[in-house]
C-alpha positions as CSV (number, residue, x, y, z in Angstrom):
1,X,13.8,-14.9,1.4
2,X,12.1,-15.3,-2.2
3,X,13.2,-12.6,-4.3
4,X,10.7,-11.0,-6.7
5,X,10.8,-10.2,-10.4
6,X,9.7,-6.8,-11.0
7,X,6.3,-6.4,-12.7
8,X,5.2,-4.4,-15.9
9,X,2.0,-2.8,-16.7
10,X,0.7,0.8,-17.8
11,X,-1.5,3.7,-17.4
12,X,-3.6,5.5,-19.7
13,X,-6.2,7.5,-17.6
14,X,-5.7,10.8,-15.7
15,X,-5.6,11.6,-12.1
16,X,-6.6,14.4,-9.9
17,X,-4.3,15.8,-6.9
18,X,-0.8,14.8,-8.6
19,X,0.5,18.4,-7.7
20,X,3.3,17.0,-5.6
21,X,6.7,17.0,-7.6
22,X,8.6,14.5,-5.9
23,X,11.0,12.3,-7.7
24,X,11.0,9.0,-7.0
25,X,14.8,9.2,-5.5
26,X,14.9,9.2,-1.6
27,X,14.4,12.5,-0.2
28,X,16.3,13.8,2.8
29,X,14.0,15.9,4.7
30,X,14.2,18.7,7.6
31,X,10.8,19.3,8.3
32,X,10.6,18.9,12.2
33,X,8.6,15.0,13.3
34,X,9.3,14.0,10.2
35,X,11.8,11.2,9.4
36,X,14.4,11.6,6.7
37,X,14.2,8.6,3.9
38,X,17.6,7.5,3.9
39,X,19.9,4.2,1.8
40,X,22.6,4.8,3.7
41,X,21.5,2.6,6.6
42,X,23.3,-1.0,6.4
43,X,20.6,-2.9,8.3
44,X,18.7,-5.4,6.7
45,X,15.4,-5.5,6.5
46,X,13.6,-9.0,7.2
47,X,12.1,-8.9,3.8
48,X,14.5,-8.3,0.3
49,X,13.9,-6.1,-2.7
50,X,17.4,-7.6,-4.6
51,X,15.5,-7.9,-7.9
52,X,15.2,-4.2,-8.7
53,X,17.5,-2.6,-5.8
54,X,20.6,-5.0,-7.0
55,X,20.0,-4.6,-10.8
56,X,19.5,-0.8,-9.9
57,X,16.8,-1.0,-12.2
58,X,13.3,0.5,-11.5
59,X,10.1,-0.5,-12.2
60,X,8.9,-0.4,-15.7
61,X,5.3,-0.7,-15.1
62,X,4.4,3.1,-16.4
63,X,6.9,3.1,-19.3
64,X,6.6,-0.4,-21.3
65,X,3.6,0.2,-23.7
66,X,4.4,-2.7,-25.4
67,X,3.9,-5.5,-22.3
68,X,1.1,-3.9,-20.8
69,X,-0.7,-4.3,-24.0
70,X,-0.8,-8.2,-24.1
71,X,-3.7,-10.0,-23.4
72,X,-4.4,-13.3,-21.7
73,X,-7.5,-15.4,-22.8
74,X,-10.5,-14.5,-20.3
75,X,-13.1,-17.7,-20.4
76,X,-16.7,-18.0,-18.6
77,X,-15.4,-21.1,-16.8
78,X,-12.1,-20.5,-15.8
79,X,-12.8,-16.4,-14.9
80,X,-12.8,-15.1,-11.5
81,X,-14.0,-11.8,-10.6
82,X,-15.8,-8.9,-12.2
83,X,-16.9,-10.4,-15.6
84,X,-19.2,-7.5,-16.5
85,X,-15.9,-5.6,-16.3
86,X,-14.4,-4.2,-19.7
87,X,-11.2,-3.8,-18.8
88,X,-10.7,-7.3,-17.6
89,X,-12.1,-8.4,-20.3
90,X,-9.6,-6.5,-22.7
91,X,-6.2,-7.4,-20.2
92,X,-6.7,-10.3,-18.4
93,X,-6.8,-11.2,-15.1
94,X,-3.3,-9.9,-13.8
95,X,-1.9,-6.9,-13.1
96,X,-2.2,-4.3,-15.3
97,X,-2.3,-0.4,-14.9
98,X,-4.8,0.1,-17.1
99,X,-7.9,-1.4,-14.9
100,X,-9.4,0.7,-12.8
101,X,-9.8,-0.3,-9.1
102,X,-13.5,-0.6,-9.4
103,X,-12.8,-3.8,-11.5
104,X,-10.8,-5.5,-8.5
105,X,-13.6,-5.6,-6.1
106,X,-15.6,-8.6,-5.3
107,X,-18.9,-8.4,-7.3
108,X,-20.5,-10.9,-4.1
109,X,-19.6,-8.2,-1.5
110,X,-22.0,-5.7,-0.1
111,X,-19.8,-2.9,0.1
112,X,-20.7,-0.1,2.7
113,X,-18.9,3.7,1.4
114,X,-17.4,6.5,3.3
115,X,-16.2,10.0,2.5
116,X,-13.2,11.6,3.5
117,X,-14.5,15.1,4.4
118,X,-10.8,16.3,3.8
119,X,-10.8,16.0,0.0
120,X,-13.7,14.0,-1.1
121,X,-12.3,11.0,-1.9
122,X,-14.7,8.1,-1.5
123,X,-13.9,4.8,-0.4
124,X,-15.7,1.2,-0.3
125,X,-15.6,-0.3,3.2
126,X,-16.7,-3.3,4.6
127,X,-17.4,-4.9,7.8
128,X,-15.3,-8.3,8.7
129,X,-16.6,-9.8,11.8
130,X,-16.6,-7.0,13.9
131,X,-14.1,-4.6,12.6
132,X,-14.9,-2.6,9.7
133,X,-12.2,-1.4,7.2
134,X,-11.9,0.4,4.4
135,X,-11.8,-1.7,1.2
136,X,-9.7,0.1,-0.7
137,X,-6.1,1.7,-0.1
138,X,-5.5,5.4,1.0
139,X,-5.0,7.9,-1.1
140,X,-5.1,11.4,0.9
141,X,-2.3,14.2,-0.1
142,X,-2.3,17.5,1.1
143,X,0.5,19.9,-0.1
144,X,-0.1,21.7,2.8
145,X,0.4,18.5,5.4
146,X,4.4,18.4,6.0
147,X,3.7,14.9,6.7
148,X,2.5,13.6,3.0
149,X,4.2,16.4,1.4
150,X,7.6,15.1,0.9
151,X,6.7,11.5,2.7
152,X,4.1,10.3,0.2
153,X,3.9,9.3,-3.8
154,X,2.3,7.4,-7.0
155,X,3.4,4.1,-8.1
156,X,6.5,5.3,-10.8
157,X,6.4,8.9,-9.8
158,X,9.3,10.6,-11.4
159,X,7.2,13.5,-12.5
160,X,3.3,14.6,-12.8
161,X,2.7,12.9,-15.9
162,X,2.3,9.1,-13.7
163,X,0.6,10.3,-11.1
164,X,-2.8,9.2,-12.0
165,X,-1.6,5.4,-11.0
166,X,-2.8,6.8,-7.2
167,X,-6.1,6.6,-8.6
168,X,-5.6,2.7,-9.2
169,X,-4.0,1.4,-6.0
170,X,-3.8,4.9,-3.7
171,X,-0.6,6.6,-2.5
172,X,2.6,5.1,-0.7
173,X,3.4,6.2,2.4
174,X,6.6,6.5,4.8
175,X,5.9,5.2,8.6
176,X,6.3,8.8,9.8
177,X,3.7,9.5,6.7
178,X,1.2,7.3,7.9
179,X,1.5,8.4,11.7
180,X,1.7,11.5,10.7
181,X,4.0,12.8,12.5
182,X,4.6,16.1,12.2
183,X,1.1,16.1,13.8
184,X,2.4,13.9,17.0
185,X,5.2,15.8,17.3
186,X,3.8,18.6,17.8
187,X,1.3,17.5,20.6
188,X,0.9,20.0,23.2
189,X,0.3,17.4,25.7
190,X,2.6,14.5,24.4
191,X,4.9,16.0,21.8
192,X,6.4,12.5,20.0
193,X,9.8,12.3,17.6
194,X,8.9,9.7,15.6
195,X,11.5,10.0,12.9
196,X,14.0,7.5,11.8
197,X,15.6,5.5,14.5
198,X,13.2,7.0,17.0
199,X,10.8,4.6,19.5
200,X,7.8,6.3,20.0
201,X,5.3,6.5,22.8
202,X,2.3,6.3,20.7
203,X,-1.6,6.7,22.1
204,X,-3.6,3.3,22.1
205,X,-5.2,4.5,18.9
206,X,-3.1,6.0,16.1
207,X,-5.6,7.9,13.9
208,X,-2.6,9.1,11.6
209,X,-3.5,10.3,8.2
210,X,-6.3,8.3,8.4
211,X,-9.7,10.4,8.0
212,X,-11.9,11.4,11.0
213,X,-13.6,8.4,12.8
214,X,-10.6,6.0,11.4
215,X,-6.8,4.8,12.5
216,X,-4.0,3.1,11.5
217,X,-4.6,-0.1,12.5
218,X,-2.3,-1.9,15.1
219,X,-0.5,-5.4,15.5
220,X,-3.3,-6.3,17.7
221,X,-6.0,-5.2,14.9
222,X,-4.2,-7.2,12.1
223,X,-4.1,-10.7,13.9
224,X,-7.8,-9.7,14.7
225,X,-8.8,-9.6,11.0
226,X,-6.4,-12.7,10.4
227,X,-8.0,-15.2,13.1
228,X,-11.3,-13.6,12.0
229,X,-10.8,-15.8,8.1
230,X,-9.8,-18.6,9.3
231,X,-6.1,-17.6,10.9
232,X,-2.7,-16.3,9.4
233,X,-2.2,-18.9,7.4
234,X,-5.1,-18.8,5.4
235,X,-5.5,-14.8,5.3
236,X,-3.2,-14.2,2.4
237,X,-5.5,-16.1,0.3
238,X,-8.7,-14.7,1.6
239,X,-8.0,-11.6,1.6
240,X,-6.3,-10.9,-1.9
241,X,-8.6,-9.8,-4.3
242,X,-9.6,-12.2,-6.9
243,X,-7.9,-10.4,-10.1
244,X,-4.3,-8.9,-10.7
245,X,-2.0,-11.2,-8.9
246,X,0.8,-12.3,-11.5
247,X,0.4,-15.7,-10.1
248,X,-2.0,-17.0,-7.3
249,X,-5.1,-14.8,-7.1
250,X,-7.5,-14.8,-3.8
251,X,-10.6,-15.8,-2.8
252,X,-11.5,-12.4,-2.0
253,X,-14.0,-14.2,0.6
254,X,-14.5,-11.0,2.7
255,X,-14.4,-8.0,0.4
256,X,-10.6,-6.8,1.6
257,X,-9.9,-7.3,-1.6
258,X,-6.0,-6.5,-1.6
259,X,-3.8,-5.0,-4.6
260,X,-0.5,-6.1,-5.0
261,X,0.6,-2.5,-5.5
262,X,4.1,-3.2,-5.0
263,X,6.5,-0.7,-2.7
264,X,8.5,2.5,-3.0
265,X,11.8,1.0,-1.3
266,X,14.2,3.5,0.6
267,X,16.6,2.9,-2.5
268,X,14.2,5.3,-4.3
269,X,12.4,2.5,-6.8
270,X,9.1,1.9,-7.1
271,X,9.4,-2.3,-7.4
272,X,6.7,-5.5,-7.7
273,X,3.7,-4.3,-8.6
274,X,1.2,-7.4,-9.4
275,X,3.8,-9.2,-7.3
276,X,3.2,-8.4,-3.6
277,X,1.0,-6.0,-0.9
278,X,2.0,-4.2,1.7
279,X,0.4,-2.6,4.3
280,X,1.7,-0.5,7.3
281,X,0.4,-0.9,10.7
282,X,1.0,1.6,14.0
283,X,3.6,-0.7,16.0
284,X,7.1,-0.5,16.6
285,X,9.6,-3.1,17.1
286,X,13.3,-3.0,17.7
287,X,15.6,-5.3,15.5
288,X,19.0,-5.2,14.5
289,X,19.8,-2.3,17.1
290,X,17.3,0.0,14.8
291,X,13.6,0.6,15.3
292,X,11.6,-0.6,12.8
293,X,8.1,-0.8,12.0
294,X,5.8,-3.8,11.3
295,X,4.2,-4.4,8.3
296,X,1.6,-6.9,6.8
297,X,3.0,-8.7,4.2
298,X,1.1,-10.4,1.2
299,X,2.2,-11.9,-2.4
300,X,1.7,-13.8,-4.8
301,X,3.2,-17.2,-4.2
302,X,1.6,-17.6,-0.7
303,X,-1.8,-18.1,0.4
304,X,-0.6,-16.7,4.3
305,X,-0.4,-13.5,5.6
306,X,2.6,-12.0,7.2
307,X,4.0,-9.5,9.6
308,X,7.3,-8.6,9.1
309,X,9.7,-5.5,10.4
310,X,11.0,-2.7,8.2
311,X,12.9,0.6,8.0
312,X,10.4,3.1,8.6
313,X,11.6,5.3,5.1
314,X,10.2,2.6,2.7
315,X,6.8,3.8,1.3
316,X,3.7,1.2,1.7
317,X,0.0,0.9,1.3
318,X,-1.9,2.7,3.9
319,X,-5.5,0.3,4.8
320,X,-7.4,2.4,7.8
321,X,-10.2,0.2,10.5
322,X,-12.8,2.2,11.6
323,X,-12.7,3.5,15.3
């Protein structure tokens, strides 16, 4: 598979509900339904992070000052995207820490908004034929849910000082995080272990840590929104948003508008930021004699969308469809 340089950028705005401490290492955890983020599995995943994990070399994207502080030349007739946006104007187009998310977002979309009545948070949505999803990556945490708690962090969080990069591109999430498992597991009804290396017998609808009247979307739901702009091989491209790809931007045609926030790999490195997306969904699959979870695949180099299968202890984007 293509490997992937890792990106650089940087930060310079603060960000609310960082209280977490984490460190970016792989955690093992004992809290019951939840699955304990592990490197000493020797599967491979169908998808490569040998730039950083081989190097042992994390991302630099919230330490170099001095890269994320070059510019590229922004013109009227080659700019697309939010012109009327400062911080594009000062950066450039690619990725860079330092625009905020509201500067990513399709200027040509009518954006609906919804509330998360756990914390506030608001998020753009938008309806694509006849799903609606939220236009903008997750970014609940709860010190209180055992699910996020240890399961769930900020691009380059080794400490509370980076934390405000959640408010950029939202948290990443373990599978067990995104299920939220510690929830399912404890199911009067249908209690679940959906830990590491565990098949689950999930409901039809997986609300996770989605907020009320939303889920985790499925397999099924993905190839929906794919076939619904024009079919896999064209979604990559239409649904990337149109600024802050280090190579090919999207169309952004629909208002999905995509990040490419990079990944918190189970080797503990927070990798490939400007570079690629990912985005959990609620299926399982078993591969390599492990159970893994699928995943919607995006970056930079491809204008297609793809599902691939992944240890469930990497930490990804969470995007939540409307019920």
């Amino acid at each position: 598979m293509k490997k992937f340089l890792v990106a650089m950028g940087l930060v310079a705005f603060a960000f609310v509900g960082c209280d977490d401490s984490s460190s970016a290492s792989a955690e093992q955890n004992d809290e019951p339904g939840v699955e304990s983020s592990s490197s000493s599995d020797t599967q491979n995943d169908s998808k490569q992070f040998s730039s950083s994990e081989k190097s042992g070399r994390s991302s630099s994207s919230v330490d170099d000052t001095s890269s994320s502080s070059r510019k590229e030349p922004v013109s009227s007739s080659g700019f697309v995207g939010n012109e009327n946006c400062p911080a594009l104007q000062k950066y450039g187009i690619r990725w860079n820490w330092n625009v905020p998310k509201e500067c990513r977002f399709n200027p040509d979309i009518d954006y609906g908004t919804m509330t998360d009545e756990r914390d506030g948070n608001i998020y753009k949505t938008v309806k694509i034929g006849d799903q609606v999803w939220m236009a903008e990556n997750l970014n609940y945490y709860d010190a209180t849910d055992l699910s996020v708690k240890k399961n769930s962090w900020c691009y380059g969080q080794s400490d509370r000082t980076t934390c405000f990069t959640c408010g950029v591109a939202g948290r990443y999430y373990t599978w067990s995080a995104a299920i939220d498992s510690v929830k399912l597991a404890n199911d009067a009804d249908n209690p679940q272990n959906c830990g590491f290396r565990k098949l689950c017998s999930l409901p039809a609808k997986v609300r996770g840590i989605c907020p009320s009247g939303w889920h985790l979307p499925d397999v099924t739901e993905w190839n929906v929104l794919f076939e619904t702009v024009g079919g896999q091989s064209e979604a990559g491209k239409v649904l990337k948003s149109q600024s802050g790809w280090n190579g090919d931007n999207g169309s952004d045609a629909v208002g999905f508008s995509a990040l490419p926030a990079g990944v918190k790999n189970d080797s503990g490195y927070f990798v490939d930021d400007g570079i690629v997306a990912y985005f959990w969904s609620a299926s399982e699959v078993i591969t390599y004699e492990s159970v893994y979870a699928y995943s919607i695949f995006l970056d930079n180099g491809h204008e297609s969308a793809t599902l691939y299968s992944f240890r469930k202890t990497q930490a990804f984007s969470v995007r939540c469809v409307k019920d």
